[in-house]
N, CA, C and O atoms as CSV, one atom per row, in Angstrom:
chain,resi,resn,atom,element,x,y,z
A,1,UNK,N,N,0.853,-1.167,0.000
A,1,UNK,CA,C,0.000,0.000,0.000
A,1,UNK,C,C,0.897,1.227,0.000
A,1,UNK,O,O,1.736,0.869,0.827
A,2,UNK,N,N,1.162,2.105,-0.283
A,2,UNK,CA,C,1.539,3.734,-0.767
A,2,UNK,C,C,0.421,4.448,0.438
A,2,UNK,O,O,-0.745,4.194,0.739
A,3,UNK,N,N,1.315,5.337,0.872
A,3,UNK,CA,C,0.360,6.084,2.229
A,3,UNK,C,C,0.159,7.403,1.461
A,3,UNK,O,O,0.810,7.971,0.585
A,4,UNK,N,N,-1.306,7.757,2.300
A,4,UNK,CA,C,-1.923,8.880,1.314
A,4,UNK,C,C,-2.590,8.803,0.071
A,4,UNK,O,O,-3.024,9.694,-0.658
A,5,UNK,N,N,-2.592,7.431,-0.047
A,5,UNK,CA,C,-3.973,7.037,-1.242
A,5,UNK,C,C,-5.302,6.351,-0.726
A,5,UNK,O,O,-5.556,6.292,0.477
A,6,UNK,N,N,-5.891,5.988,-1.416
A,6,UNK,CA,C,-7.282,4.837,-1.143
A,6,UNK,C,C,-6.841,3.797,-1.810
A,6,UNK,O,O,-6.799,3.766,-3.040
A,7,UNK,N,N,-6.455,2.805,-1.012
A,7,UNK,CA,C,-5.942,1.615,-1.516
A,7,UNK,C,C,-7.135,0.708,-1.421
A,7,UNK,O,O,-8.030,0.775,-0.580
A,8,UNK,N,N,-6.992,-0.322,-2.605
A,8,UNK,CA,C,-8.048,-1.326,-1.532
A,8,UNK,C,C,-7.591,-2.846,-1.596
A,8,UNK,O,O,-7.056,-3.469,-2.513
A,9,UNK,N,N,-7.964,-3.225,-0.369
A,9,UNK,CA,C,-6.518,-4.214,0.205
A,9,UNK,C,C,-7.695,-5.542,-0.006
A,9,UNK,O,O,-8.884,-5.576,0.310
A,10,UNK,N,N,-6.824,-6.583,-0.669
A,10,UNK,CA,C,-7.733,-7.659,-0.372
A,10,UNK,C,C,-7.060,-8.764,0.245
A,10,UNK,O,O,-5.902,-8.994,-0.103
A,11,UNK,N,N,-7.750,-9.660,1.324
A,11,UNK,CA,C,-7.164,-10.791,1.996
A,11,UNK,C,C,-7.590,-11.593,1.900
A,11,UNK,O,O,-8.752,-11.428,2.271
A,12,UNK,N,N,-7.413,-12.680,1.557
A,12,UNK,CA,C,-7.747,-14.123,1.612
A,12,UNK,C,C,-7.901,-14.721,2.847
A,12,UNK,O,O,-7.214,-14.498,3.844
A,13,UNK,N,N,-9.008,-15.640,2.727
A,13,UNK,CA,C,-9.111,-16.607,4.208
A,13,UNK,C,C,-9.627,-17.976,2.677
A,13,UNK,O,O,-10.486,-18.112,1.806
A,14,UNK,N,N,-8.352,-18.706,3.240
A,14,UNK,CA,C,-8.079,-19.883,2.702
A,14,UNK,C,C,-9.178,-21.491,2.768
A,14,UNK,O,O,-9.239,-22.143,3.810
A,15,UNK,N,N,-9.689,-21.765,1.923
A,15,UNK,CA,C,-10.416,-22.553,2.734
A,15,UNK,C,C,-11.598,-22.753,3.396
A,15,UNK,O,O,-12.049,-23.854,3.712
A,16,UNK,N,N,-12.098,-21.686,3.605
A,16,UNK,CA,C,-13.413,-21.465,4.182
A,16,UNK,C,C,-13.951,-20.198,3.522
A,16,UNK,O,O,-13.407,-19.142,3.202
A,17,UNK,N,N,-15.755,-20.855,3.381
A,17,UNK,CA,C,-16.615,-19.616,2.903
A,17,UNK,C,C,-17.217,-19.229,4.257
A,17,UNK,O,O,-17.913,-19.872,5.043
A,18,UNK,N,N,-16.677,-17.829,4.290
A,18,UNK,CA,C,-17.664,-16.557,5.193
A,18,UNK,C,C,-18.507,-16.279,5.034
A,18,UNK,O,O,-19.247,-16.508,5.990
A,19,UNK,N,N,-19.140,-15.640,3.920
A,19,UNK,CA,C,-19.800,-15.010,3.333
A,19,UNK,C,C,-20.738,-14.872,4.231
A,19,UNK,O,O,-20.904,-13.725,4.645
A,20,UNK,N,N,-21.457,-15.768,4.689
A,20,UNK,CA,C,-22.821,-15.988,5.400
A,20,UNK,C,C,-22.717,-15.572,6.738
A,20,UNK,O,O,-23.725,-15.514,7.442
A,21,UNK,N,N,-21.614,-15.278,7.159
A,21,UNK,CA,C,-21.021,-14.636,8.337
A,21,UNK,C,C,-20.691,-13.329,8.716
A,21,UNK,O,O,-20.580,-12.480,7.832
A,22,UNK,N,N,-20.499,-13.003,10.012
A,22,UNK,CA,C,-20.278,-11.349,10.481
A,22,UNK,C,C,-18.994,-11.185,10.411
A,22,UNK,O,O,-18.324,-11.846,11.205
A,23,UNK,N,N,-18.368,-10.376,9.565
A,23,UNK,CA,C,-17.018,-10.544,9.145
A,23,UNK,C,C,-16.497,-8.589,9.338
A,23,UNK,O,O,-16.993,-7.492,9.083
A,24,UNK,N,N,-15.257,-9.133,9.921
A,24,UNK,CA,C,-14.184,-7.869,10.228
A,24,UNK,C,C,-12.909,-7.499,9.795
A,24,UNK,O,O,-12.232,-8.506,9.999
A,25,UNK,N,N,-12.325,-6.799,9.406
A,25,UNK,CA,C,-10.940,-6.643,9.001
A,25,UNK,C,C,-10.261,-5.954,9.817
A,25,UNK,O,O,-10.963,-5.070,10.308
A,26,UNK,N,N,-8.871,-5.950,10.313
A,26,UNK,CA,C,-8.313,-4.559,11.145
A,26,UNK,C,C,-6.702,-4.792,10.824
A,26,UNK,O,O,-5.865,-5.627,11.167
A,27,UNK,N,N,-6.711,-3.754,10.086
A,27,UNK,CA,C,-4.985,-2.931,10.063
A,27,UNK,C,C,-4.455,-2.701,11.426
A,27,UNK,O,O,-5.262,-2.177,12.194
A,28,UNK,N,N,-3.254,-2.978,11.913
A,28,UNK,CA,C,-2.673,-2.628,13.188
A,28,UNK,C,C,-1.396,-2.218,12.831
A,28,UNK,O,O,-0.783,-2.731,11.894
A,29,UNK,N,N,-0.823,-1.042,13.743
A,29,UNK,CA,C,0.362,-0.723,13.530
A,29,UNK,C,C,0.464,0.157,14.494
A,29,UNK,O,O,-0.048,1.275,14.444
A,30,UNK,N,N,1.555,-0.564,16.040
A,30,UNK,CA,C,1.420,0.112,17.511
A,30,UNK,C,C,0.043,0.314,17.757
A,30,UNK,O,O,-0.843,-0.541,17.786
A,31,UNK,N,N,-0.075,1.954,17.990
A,31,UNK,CA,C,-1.255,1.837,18.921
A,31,UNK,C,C,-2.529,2.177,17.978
A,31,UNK,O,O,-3.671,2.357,18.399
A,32,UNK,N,N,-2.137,2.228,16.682
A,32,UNK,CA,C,-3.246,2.840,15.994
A,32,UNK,C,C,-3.657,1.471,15.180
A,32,UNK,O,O,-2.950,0.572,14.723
A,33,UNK,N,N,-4.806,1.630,15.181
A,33,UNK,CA,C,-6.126,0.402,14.672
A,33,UNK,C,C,-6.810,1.184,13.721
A,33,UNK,O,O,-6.966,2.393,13.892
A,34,UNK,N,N,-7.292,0.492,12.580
A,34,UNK,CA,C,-8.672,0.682,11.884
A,34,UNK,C,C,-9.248,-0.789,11.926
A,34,UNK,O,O,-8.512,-1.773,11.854
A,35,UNK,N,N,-10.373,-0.849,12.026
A,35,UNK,CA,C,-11.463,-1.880,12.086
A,35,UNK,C,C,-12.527,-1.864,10.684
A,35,UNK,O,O,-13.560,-1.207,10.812
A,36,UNK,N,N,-12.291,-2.557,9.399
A,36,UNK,CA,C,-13.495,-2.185,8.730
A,36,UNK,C,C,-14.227,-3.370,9.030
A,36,UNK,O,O,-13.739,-4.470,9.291
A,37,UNK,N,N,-15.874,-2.956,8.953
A,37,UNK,CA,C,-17.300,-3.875,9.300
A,37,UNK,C,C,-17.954,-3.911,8.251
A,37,UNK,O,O,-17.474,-3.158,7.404
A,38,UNK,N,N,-19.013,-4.556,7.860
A,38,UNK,CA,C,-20.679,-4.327,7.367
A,38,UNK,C,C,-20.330,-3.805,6.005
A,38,UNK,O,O,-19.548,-4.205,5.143
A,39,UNK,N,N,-21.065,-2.896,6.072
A,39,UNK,CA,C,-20.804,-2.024,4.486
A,39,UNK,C,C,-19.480,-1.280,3.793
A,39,UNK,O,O,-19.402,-0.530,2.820
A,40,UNK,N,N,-18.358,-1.866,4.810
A,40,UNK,CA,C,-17.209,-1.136,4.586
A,40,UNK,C,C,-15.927,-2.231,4.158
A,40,UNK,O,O,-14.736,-1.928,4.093
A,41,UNK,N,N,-16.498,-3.508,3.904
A,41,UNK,CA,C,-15.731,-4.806,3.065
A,41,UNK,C,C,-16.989,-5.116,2.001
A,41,UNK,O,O,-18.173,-4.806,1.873
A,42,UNK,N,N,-15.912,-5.979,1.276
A,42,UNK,CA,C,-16.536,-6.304,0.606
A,42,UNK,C,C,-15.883,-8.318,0.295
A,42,UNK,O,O,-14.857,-8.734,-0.243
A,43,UNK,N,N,-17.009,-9.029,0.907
A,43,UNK,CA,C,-16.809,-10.466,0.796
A,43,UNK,C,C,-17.247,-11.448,-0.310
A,43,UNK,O,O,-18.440,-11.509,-0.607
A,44,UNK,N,N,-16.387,-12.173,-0.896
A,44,UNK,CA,C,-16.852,-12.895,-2.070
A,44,UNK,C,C,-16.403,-14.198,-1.426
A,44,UNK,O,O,-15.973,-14.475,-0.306
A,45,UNK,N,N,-16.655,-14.906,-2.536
A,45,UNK,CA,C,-15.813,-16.601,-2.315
A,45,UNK,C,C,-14.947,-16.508,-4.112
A,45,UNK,O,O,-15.254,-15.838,-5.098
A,46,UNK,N,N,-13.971,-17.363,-3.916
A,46,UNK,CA,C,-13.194,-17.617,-5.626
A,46,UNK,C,C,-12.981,-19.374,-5.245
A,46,UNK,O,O,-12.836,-19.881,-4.133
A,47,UNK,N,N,-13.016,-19.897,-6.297
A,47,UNK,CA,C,-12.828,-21.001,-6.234
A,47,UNK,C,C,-11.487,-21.630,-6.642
A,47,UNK,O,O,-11.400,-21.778,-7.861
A,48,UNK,N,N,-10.867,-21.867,-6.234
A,48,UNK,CA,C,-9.303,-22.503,-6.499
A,48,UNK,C,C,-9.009,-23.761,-6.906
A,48,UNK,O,O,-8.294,-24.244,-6.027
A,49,UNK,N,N,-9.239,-24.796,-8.048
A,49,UNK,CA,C,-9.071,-26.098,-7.473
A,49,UNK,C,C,-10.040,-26.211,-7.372
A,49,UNK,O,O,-10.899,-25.752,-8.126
A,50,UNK,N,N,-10.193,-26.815,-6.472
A,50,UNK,CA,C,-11.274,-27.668,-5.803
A,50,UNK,C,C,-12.002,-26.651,-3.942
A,50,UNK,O,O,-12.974,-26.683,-3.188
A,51,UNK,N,N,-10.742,-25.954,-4.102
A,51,UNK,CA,C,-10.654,-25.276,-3.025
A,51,UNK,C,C,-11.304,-23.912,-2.904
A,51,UNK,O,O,-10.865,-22.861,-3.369
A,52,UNK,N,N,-12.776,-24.146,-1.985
A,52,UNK,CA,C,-13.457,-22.508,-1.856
A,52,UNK,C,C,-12.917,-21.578,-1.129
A,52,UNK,O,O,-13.067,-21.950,0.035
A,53,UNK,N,N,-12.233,-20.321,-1.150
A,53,UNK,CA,C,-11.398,-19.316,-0.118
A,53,UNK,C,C,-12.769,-18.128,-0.453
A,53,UNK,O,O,-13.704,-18.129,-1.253
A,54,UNK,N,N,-12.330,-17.248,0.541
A,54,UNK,CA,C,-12.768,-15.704,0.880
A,54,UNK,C,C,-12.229,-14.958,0.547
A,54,UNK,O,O,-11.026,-15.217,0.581
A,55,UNK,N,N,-12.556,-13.643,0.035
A,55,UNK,CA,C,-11.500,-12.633,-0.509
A,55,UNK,C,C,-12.404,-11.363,0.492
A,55,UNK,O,O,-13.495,-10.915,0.139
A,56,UNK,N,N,-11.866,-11.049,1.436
A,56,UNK,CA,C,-12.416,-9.673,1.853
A,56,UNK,C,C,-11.619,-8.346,1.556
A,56,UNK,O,O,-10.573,-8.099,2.156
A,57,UNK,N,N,-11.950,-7.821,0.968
A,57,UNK,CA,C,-11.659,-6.478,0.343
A,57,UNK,C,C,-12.313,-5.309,0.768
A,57,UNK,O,O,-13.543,-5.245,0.783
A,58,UNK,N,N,-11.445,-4.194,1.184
A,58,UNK,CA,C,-11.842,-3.108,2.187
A,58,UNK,C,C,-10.469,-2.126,1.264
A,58,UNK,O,O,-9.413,-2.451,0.720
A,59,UNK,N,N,-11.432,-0.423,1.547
A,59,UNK,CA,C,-10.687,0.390,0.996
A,59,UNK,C,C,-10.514,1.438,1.908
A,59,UNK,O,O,-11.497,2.002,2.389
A,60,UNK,N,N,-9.223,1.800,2.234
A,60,UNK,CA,C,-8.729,2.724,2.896
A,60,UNK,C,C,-9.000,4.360,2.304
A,60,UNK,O,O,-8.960,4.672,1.114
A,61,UNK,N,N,-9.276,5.273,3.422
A,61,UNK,CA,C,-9.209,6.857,3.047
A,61,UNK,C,C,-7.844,6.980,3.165
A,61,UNK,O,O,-7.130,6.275,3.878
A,62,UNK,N,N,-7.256,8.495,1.978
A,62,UNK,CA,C,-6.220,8.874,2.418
A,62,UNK,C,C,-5.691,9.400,3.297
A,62,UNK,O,O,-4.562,9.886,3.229
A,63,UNK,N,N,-6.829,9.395,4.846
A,63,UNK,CA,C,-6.068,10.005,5.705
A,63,UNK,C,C,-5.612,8.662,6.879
A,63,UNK,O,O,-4.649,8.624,7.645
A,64,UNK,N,N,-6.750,7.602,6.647
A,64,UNK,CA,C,-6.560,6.500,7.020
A,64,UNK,C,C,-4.875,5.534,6.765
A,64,UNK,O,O,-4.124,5.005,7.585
A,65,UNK,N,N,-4.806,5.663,5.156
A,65,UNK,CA,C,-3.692,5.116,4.673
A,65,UNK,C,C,-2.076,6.073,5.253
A,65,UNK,O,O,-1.016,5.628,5.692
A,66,UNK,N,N,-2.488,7.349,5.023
A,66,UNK,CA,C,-1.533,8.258,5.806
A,66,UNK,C,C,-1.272,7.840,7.379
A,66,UNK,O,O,-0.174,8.195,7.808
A,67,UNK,N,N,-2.030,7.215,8.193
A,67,UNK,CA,C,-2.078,7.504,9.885
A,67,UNK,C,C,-0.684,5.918,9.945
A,67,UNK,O,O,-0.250,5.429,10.988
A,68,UNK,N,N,-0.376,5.561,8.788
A,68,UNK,CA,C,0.535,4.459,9.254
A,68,UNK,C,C,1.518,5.158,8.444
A,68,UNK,O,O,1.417,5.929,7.489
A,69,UNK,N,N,3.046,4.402,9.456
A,69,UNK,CA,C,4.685,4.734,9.288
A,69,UNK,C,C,4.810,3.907,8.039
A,69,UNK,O,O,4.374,2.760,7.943
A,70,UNK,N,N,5.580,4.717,6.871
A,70,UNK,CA,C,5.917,3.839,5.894
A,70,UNK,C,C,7.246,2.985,6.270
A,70,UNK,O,O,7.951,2.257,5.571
A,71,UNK,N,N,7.309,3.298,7.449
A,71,UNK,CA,C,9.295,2.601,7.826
A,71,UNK,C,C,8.797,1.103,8.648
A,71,UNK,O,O,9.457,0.066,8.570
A,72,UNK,N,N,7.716,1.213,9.307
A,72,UNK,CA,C,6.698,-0.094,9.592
A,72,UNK,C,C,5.741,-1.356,8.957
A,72,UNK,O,O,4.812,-0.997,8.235
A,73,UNK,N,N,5.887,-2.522,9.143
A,73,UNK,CA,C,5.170,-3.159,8.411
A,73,UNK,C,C,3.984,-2.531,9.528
A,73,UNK,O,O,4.109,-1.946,10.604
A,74,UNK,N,N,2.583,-3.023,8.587
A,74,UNK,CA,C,1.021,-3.036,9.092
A,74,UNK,C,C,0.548,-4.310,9.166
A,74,UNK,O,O,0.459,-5.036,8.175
A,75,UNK,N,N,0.026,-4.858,11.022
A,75,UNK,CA,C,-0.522,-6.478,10.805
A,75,UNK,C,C,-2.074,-6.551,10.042
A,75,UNK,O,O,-2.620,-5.448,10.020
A,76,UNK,N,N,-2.476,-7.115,9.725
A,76,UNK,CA,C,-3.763,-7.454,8.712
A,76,UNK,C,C,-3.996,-8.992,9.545
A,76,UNK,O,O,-3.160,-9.829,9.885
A,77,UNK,N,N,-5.691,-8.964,9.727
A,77,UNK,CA,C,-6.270,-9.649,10.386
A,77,UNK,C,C,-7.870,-9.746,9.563
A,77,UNK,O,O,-8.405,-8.760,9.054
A,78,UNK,N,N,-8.281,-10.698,9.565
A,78,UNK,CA,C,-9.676,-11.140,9.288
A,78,UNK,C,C,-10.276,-11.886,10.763
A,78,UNK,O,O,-9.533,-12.567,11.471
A,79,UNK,N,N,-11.577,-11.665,11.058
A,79,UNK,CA,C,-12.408,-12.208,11.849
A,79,UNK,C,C,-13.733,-12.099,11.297
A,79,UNK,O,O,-14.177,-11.432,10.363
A,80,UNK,N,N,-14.213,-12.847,12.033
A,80,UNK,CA,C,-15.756,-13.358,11.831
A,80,UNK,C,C,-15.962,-14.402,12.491
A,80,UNK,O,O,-15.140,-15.245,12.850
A,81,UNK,N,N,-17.640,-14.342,12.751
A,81,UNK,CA,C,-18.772,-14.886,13.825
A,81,UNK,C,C,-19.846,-15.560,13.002
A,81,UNK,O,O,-20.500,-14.923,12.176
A,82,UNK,N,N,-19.988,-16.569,13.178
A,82,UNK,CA,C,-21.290,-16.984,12.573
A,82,UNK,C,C,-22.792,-16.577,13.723
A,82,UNK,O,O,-22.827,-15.795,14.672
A,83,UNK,N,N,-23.672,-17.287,13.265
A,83,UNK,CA,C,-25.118,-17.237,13.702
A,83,UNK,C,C,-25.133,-17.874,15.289
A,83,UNK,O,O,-25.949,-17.619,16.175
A,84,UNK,N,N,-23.714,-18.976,15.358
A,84,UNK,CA,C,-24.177,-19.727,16.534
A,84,UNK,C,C,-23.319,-19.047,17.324
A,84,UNK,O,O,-23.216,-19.794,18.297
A,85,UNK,N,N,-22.535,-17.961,17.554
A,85,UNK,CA,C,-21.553,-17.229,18.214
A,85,UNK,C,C,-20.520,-17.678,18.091
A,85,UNK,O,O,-19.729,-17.122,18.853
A,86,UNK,N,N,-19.822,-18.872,17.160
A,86,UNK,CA,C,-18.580,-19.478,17.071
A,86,UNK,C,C,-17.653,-18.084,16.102
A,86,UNK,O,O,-17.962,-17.279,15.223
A,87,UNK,N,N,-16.901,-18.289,16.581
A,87,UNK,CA,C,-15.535,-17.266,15.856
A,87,UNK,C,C,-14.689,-17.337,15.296
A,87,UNK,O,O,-13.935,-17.788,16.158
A,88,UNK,N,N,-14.119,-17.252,14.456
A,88,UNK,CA,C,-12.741,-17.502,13.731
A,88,UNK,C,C,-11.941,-16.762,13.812
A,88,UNK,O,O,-12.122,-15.934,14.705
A,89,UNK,N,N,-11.228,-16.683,13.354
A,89,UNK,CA,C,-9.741,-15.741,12.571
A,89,UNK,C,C,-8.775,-16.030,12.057
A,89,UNK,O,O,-8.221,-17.116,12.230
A,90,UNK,N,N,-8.335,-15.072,11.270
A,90,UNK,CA,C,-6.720,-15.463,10.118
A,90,UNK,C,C,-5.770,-15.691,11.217
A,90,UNK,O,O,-6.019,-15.367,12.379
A,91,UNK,N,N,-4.483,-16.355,10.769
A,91,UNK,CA,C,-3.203,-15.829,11.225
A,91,UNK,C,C,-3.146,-14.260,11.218
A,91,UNK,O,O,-3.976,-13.739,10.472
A,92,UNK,N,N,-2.493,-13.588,11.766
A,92,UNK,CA,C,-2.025,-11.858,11.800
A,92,UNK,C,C,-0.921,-12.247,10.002
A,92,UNK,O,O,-0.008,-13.043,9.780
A,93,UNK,N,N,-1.457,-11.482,9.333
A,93,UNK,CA,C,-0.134,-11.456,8.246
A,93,UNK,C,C,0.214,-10.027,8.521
A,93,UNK,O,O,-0.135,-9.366,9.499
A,94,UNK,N,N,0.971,-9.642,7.491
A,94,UNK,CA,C,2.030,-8.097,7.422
A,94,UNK,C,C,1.633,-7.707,6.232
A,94,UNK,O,O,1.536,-8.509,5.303
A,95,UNK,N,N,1.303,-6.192,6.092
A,95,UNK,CA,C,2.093,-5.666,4.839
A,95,UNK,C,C,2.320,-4.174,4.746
A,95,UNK,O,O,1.767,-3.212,5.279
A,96,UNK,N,N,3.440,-4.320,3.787
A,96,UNK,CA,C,4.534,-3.132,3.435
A,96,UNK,C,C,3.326,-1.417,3.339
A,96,UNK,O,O,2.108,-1.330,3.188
A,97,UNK,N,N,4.277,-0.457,3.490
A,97,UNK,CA,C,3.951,0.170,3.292
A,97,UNK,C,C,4.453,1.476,2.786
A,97,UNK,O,O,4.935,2.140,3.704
A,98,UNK,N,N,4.505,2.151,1.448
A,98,UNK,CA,C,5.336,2.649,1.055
A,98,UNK,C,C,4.999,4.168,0.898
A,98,UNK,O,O,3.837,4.563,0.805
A,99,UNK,N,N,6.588,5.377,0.862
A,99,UNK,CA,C,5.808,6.496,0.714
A,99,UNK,C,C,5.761,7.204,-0.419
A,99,UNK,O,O,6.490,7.151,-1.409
A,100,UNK,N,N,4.644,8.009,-0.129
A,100,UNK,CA,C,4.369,9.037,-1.083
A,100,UNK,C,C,4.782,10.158,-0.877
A,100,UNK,O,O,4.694,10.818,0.158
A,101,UNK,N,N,5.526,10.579,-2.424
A,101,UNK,CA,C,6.299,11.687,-2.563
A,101,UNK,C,C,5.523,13.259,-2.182
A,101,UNK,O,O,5.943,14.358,-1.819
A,102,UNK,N,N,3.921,12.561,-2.547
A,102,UNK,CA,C,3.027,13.982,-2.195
A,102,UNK,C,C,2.557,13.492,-0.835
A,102,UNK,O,O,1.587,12.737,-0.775
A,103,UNK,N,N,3.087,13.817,0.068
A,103,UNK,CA,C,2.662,13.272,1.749
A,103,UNK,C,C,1.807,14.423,2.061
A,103,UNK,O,O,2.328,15.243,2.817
A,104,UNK,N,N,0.808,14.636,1.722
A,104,UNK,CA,C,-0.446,14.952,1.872
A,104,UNK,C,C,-2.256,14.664,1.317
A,104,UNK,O,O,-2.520,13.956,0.345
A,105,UNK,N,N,-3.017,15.167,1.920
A,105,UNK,CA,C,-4.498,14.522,1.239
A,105,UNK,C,C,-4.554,15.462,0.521
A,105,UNK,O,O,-4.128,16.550,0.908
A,106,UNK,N,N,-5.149,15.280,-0.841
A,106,UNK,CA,C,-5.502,15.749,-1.786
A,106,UNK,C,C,-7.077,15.812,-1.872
A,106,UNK,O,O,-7.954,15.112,-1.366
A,107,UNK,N,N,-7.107,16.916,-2.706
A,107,UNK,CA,C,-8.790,17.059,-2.926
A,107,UNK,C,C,-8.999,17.239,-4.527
A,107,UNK,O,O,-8.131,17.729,-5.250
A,108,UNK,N,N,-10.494,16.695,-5.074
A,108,UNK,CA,C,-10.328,16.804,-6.545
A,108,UNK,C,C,-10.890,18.358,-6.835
A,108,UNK,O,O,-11.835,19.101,-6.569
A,109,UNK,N,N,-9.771,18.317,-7.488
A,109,UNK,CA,C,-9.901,19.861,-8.236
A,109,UNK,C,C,-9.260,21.057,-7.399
A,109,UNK,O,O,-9.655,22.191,-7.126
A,110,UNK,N,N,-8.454,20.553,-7.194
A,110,UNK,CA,C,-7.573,21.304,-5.606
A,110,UNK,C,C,-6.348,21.249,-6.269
A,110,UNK,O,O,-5.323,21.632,-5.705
């Protein structure tokens, strides 16, 4: 991801369909968190093989993508709850984050 854009990040959960589930995403990096929910991912299934995975895809604001160190990796996490209160989650993965030469938010037509 490039800080100071709207990226939109997609993660895989291997193996299992969500879809039908209450599903969460959260960027971590120290003390600062974003959490996307509900109308702010977007969950499919792809079929691999033989193998059904999840792709949750969520898009960052540029002030969101800005609030992380490009000198830091960012952990990336998936969760979700089904109907019967059982819970899941990914491993924590990482990813890079690189900077932008215009290290500020932009506006259109600005």
């Amino acid at each position: 991801m490039i800080n100071y854009t709207t990226p939109t990040i997609d993660l895989i959960v291997e193996g299992k369909d969500i879809t039908a589930y209450d599903v969460y995403a959260t960027l971590e990096q120290g003390i600062n968190e974003i959490t996307k929910h509900g109308d702010d991912l977007t969950v499919t299934t792809e079929t691999v093989g033989q193998t059904t995975n999840t792709k949750v895809s969520l898009t960052l604001t540029q002030a969101e993508s800005a609030s992380f160190d490009y000198t830091k990796l960012v952990g990336v996490q998936v969760n979700w709850i089904d109907s019967d209160g059982k819970r899941g989650a990914t491993r924590k993965a990482e990813i890079t984050v690189e900077r932008n030469l215009l290290d500020k938010v932009i506006e259109y037509g600005n």
